[in-house]
N, C-alpha and C positions, 0 to 999 in steps of 0.2 A: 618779476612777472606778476602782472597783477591779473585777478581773476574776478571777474565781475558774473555774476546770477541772474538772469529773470527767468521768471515763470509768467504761464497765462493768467485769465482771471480763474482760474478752476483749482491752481492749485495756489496752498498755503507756503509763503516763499518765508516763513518762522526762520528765526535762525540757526537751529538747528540744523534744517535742510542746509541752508546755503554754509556750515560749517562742515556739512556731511559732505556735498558739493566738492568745495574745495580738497578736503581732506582727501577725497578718492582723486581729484586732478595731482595733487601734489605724487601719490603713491604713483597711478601711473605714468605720469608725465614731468614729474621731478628732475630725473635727468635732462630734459631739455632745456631748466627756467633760464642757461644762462644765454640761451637764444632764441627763449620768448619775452615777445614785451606783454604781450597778455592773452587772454585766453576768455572768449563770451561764452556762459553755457545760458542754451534756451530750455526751459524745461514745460512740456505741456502736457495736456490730459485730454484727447481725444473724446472719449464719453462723461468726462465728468462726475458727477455721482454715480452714473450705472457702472456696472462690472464688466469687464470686455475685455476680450484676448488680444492682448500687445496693442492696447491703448493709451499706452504711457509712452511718450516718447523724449529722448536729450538729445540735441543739437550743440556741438561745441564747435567754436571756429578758433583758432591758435592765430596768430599773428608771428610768426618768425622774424625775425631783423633781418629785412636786407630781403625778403621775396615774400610773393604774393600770400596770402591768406589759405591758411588750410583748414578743409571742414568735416567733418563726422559728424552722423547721427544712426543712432539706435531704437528701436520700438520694439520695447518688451512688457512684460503683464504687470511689475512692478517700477516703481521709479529708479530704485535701487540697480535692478539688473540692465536697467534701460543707460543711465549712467554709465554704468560698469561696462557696457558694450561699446557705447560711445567713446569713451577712454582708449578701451583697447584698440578700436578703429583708428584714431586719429594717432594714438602711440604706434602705429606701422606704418602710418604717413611722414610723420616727422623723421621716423628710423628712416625711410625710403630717401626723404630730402635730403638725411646728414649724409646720407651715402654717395648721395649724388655731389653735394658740398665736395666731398669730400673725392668725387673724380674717380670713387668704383663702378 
């Protein structure tokens, strides 16, 4: 599974983030990799420099083998939560697909 990162021009795509990125895809979405080929995460910042309530937004789109593209996104007041929401999202779509895969 490979996991590719952008961000807009507002935010700092260091590598830190995009290891931090990864890391939190891996934890929630780990069990899937062996039926993902990849995974885009978009990460952007709404206001920018000012401070603003759930301005911070992740978009991840998964790629499954064998069916259409699946997407999440979350907007929270940190990059961190906004991530972490997105994850979870797209970790109950993929559950939803295996299920369906899988004829329950």
């Amino acid at each position: 599974m490979q996991i590719h990162v952008n961000t807009d021009n507002h935010i700092d795509g260091h590598e830190a983030l995009q290891a931090r990125v990864e890391e939190m895809i891996q934890q929630y979405l780990g069990h899937h990799a062996t039926t993902l080929t990849r995974i885009e995460a978009y990460l952007s910042d709404a206001n920018s420099i000012k401070p603003g309530e759930q301005d911070k937004q992740c978009s991840l789109e998964a790629r499954p083998s064998g069916a259409d593209p699946v997407a999440a996104s979350h907007k929270d007041e940190t990059m961190e939560a906004a991530i972490r929401g997105a994850c979870q999202k797209l970790r109950k779509q993929l559950e939803e697909l295996a299920e369906r895969r899988r004829g329950y």
